[in-house]
N, C-alpha and C positions, 0 to 999 in steps of 0.2 A: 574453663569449659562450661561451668555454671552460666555465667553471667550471658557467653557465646548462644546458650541454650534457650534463656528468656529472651534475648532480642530475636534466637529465629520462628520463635511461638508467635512474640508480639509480630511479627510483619506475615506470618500464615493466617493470622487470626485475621490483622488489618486489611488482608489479600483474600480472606478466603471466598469469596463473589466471584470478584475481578477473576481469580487464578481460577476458581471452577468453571466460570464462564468460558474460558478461553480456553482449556484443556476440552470441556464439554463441546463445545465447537469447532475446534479440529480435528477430533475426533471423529466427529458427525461430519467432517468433512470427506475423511476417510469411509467410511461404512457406505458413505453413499456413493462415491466416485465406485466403488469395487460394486455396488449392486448395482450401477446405472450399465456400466459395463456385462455385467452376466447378464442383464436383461435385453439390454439395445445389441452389445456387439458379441453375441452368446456363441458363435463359433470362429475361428481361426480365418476361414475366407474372408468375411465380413472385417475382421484384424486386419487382415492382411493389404485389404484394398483401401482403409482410411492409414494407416500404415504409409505405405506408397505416394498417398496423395500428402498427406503431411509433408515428407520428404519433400513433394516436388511443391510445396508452398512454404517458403520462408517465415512467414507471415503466422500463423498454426505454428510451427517450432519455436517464435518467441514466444508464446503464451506459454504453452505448455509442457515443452523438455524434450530429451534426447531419447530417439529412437530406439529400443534396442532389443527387438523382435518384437513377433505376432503374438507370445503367450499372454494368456490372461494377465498374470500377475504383472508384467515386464511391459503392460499396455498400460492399468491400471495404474503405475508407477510414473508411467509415459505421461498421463494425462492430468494429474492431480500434484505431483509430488513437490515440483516449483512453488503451487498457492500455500501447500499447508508450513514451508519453509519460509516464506513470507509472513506465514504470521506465525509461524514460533519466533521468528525474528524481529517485530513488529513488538512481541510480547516481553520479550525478553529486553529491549533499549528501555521499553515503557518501565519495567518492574526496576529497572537500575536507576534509573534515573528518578522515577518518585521515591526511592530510599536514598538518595544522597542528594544531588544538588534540590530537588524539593523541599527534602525536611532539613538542610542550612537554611531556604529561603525563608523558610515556616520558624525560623530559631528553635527546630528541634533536636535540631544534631547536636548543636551546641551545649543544648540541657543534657543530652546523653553524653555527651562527650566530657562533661563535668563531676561525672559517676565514674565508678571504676571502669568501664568499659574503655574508658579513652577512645584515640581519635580511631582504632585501624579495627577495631573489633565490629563497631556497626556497619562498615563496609566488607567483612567479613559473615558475618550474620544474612547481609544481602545477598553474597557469593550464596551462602549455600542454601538460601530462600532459592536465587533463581534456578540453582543447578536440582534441587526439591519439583521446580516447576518445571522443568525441559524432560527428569523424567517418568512427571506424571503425561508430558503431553507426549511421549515416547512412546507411552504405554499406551494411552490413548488412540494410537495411528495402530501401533501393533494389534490392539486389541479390535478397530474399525474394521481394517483388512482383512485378521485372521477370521472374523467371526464371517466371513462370507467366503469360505472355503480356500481363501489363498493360500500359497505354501507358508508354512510358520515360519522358517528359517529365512526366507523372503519378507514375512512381513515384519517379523524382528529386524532384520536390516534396514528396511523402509522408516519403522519407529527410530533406531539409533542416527540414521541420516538427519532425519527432522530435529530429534535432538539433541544433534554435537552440532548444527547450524543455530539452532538459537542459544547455544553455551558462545560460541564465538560471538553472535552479538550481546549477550549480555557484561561479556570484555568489553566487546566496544561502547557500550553502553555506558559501562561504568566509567572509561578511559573518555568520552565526550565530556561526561557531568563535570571532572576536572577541569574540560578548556571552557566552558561555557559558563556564562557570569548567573544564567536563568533557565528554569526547569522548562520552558516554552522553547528556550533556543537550544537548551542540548537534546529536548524530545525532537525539535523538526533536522537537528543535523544528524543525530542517530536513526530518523527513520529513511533521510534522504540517500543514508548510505544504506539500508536495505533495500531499497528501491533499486541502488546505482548495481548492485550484488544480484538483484533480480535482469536488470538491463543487461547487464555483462554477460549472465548467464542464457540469458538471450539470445544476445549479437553473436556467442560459440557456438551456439544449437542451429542458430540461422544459417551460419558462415561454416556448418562441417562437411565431413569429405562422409557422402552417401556409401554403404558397402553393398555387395557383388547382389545380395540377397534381394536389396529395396525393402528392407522392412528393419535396419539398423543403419547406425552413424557413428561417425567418430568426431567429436567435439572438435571448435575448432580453440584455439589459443585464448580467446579470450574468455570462456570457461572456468580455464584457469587463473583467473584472477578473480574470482568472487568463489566466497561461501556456500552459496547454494550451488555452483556447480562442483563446490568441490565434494558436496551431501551426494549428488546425483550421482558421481564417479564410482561411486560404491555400486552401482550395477545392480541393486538390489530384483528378485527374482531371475536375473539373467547371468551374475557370475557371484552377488554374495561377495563383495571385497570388503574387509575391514580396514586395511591400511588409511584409505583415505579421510575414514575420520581423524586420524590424528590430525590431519593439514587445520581443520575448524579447532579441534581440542588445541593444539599450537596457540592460535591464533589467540583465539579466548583467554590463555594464558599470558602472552606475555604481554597485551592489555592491561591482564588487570594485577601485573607486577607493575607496570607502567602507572598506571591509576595507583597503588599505594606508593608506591616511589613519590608522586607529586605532592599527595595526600600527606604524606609525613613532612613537606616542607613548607606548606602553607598555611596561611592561617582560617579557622573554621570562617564560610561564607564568602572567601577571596576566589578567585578563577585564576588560571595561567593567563586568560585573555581578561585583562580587567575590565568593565566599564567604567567610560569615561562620567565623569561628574557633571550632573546640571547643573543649567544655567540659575543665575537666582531669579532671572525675572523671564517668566514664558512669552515666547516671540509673539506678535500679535496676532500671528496663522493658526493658535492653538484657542483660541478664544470660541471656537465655535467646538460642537460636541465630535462633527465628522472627522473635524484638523485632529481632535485629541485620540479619536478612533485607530485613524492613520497613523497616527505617532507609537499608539499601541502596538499595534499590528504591524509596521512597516515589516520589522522583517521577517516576519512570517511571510506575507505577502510574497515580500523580493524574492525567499526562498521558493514559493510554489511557482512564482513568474517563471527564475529562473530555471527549473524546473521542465517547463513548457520551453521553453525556448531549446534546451538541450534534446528534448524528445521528439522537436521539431526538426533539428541540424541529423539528429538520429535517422530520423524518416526517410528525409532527404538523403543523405549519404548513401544509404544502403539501395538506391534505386538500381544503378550497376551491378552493385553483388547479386542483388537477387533476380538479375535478369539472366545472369552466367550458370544461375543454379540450374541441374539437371538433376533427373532419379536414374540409376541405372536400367529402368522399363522406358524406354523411347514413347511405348505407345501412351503411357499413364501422364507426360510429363506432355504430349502432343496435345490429349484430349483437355486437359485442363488448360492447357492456352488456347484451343479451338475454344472453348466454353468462356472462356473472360472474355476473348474476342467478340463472340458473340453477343455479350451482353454489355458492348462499350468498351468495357474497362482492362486494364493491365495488370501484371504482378505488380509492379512499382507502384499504381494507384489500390491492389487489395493492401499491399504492405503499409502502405500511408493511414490507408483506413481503419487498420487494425494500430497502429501506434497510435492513431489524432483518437484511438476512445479509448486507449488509456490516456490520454490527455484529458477526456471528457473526466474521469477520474479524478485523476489529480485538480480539475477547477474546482468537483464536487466536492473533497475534499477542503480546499482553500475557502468555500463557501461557507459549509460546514462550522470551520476554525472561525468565523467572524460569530456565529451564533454561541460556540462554544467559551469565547471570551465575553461575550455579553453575560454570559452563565458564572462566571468567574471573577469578573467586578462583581456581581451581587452578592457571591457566597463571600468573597474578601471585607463586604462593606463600604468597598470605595466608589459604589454606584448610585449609595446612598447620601454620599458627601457630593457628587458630581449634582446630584436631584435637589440637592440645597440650591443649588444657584438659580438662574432663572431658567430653569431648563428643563421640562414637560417630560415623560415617560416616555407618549407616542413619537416625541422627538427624539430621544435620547435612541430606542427601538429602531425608530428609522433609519436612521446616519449609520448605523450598525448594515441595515440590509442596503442601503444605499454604495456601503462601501465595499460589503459582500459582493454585490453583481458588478461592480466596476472590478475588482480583482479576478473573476469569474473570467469577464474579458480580457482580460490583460493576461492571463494565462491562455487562455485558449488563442487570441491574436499574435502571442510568441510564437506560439507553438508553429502558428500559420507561417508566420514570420520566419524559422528558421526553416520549416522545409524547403520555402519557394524560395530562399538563398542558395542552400543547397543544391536542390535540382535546375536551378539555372546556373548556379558556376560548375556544375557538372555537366551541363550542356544535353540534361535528360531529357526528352519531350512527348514521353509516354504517358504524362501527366497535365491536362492541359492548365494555368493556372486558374481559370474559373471553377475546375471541379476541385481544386484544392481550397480555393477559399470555402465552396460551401460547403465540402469535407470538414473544415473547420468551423464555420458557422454552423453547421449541424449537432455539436455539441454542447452550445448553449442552452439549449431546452432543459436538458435532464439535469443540469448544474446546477442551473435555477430551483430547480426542484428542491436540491441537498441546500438549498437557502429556506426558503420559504416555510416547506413542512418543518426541517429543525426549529426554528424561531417559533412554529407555532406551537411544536412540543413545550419550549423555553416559557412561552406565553402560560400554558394550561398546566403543565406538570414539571416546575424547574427542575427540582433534584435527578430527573430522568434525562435531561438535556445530555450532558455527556455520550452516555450509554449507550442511549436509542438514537443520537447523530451517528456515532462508529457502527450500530450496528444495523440500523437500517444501509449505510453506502456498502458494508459487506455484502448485507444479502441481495443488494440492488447488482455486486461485482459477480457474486455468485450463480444468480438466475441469469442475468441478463446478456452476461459476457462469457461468463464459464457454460452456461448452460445448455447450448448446442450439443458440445461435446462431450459433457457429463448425461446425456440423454433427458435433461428436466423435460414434464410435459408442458409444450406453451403455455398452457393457461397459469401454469404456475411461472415461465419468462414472463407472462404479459405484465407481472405484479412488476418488473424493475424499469425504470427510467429509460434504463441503457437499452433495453429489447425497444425501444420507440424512437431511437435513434435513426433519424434517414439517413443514406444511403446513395450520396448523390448518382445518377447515374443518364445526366443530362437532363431531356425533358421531360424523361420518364420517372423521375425522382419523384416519391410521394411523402408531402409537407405535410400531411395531415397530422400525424404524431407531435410535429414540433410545437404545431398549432395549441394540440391538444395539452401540449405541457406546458405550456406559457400561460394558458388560460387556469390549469392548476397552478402550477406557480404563484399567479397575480391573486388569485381566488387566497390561496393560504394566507401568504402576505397581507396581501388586505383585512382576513379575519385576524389576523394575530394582533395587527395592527390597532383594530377594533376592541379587542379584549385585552389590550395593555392599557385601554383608559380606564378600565378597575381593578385594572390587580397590583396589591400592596407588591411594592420593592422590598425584597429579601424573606417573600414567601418560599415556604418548602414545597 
């Protein structure tokens, strides 16, 4: 118990930023969805009529969650509870997997695993690091909520939801780091499946059966097959169910019996999926610094591609459903297709438009990760052995963002790519394909962005690289995308990428923002570019 007790210090100590950062920020997630709410939508009528319109837009119930009355509290839960489960889950893959398959790749496990702790104690110490972190972030949502008059027993619920969803990924967390040979490829297949738990929980909120009231729903099936809806079932403010944590508490467990079950048969630094062995002599395609880029990064890349292409077949698919959808208020469900009508557009083209920017997301993301690996040969050293060869900084820098915007596209062209398969083997034609292509080309602007400024952070302040990429694209998801319906005041949307997103809506579509971000973009780029020709390689 000693020994169990110094490794859980050393990993709060080595966490204690990281883990305050990210408890301090969903929490602040919290406080402000519940005041944005008392202030924007401060009585029940005003509830009740975005209520209704949610119900009858598909579109609004993926972002945000399942209806389930006009109270404050049971609105507030409605509008926020999805994001902050996303990132107790996001938080929780991260924290498992830098204490295991990281520190085998770093040979640190292996030095602890040659002390008495042996091999199942530091994977133990992790357990109850993260289960220490789900709940201070618990506490953190409880505490957001309650401090703006919500019911207690409501916002208790709300905290234990967010935190038996990031206990189950921190199961799976630690259950990926097993299959995966590298702490790159079991962070992007543990965060893919928070992602796919966020979709799911989506496509049941989109797909459920409206009730008599128009101000509730009942989830549809596919709900229940992800985590976060099974947080959400808990009905917090509206029925207070505990039962359904256990489904995540489940979950989270027999994970990470599964995770030391393998853990005791393997040897330290091996995978269930092994990688395969290089070649001795490097193809001649690697001989330039972009070929070796690409070879880094391929599967990261494949996975965000892949990624886009599934959110695209998404988009598409769901054009029929969501045309079937109705609110039990005839007149509410009228008015809102006179109003798309009017301004061109469809449900089937709002729903595309609202999935192709979470796509805009996920390129941001992928952009991002090419900066973030530039940051990570330097701190490793091996950027410094690549710089031995004939091969310049501003080059080295370049090939980096060069392969960033080429992946940039190739995620957001899937994305394009699977809806318009979709909607033409579906034989849908409420969406014409030219406004879907520039539904998809309107996302490249702000993607660029999550290239450009990162690399210039990397450029002027490395050791910040990390940090300020993850946390600039949250607060970009936060203002820009959440921000409507969290009541943000524009000026404060105008600061994110995403709020400059057009909007195609024929020839009425206004390009100015795209403009405007390409021109930033290129500007960044280009200085980073400039000030890599004096800054020392494996500066802090």
């Amino acid at each position: 118990m000693g020994i169990l007790l110094v490794l859980w210090r050393q990993r709060l100590r080595r966490d204690r930023w990281q883990l305050l950062s990210w408890a301090v920020a969903i929490g602040a997630f919290a406080l402000f969805a519940a005041a944005a709410v008392t202030q924007t939508y401060g009585n029940v009528a005003s509830r009740t009529e975005i209520m209704q319109v949610a119900i009858a837009t598909p579109a609004i119930l993926m972002l945000r969650g399942l209806p389930r009355g006009a109270d404050q509290g049971a609105f507030t839960f409605f509008l926020i509870y999805a994001f902050l489960a996303l990132l107790a889950g996001l938080m929780s893959t991260f924290l498992a997997v830098r204490h295991t398959r990281a520190d085998e790749e770093t040979g640190t496990a292996e030095l602890v695993a040659a002390t008495p702790a042996g091999r199942l104690l530091p994977d133990t110490a992790t357990l109850l690091h993260g289960v220490t972190a789900n709940i201070l972030v618990a506490l953190t949502v409880f505490a957001g909520f309650a401090s703006q008059g919500l019911d207690l027993q409501g916002s208790l619920t709300a905290g234990a939801a967010t935190g038996a969803v990031g206990l189950a990924f921190l199961g799976v967390g630690l259950l990926v780091a097993q299959f995966m040979g590298t702490s790159r490829g079991a962070n992007g297949v543990s965060a893919a499946l928070v992602v796919l738990a966020y979709v799911l929980r989506g496509i049941g909120d989109a797909t459920g059966t409206p009730g008599a009231s128009g101000t509730t729903m009942t989830e549809g099936p596919a709900s229940w097959f992800s985590p976060i809806g099974w947080g959400q079932q808990t009905y917090a403010y509206s029925g207070n169910r505990t039962w359904p944590l256990l489904l995540p508490a489940g979950l989270g467990a027999a994970c990470l019996i599964a995770a030391w079950l393998i853990l005791r048969s393997r040897d330290s630094g091996a995978s269930v999926w092994g990688t395969r062995p290089g070649r001795v002599a490097a193809r001649p395609g690697l001989r330039s610094p972009v070929a070796l880029a690409l070879r880094l990064q391929s599967g990261s890349i494949f996975g965000w591609a892949l990624s886009g292409l599934a959110l695209g077949l998404l988009a598409g698919s769901l054009g029929k459903a969501i045309a079937a959808v109705d609110t039990p208020d005839t007149n509410i469900t009228a008015t809102l297709r006179a109003m798309l009508q009017s301004q061109g557009t469809s449900l089937t083209q709002l729903m595309v438009s609202v999935l192709f920017s979470m796509g805009g997301v996920l390129a941001a993301a992928c952009a991002l990760q090419a900066v973030i690996r530039l940051r990570q040969e330097e701190a490793a050293g091996t950027a410094e052995l690549l710089l031995s060869a004939p091969v310049g900084r501003v080059r080295w820098l370049a090939g980096y963002l060069l392969l960033g915007a080429a992946a940039v596209v190739l995620v957001v062209g899937l994305a394009g790519v699977g809806a318009w398969a979709t909607l033409a083997g579906s034989g849908d034609t409420s969406m014409p394909a030219d406004a879907l292509w520039q539904t998809a080309l309107a996302q490249l602007p702000a993607a660029l962005i999550y290239l450009s400024v990162p690399a210039l952070v990397f450029v002027l302040w490395p050791a910040a690289t990390i940090a300020a990429s993850w946390a600039l694209l949250a607060l970009g998801v936060v203002l820009g995308i959440l921000g409507g319906m969290l009541g943000i005041d524009q000026s404060l949307r105008d600061l994110s990428p995403f709020a400059h997103t057009p909007v195609p809506h024929g020839d009425a579509t206004d390009w100015s923002g795209a403009w405007w971000m390409l021109a930033v973009a290129a500007a960044a780029a280009m200085l980073a570019v400039a000030v890599m020709r004096r800054r020392e390689v494996g500066a802090a």
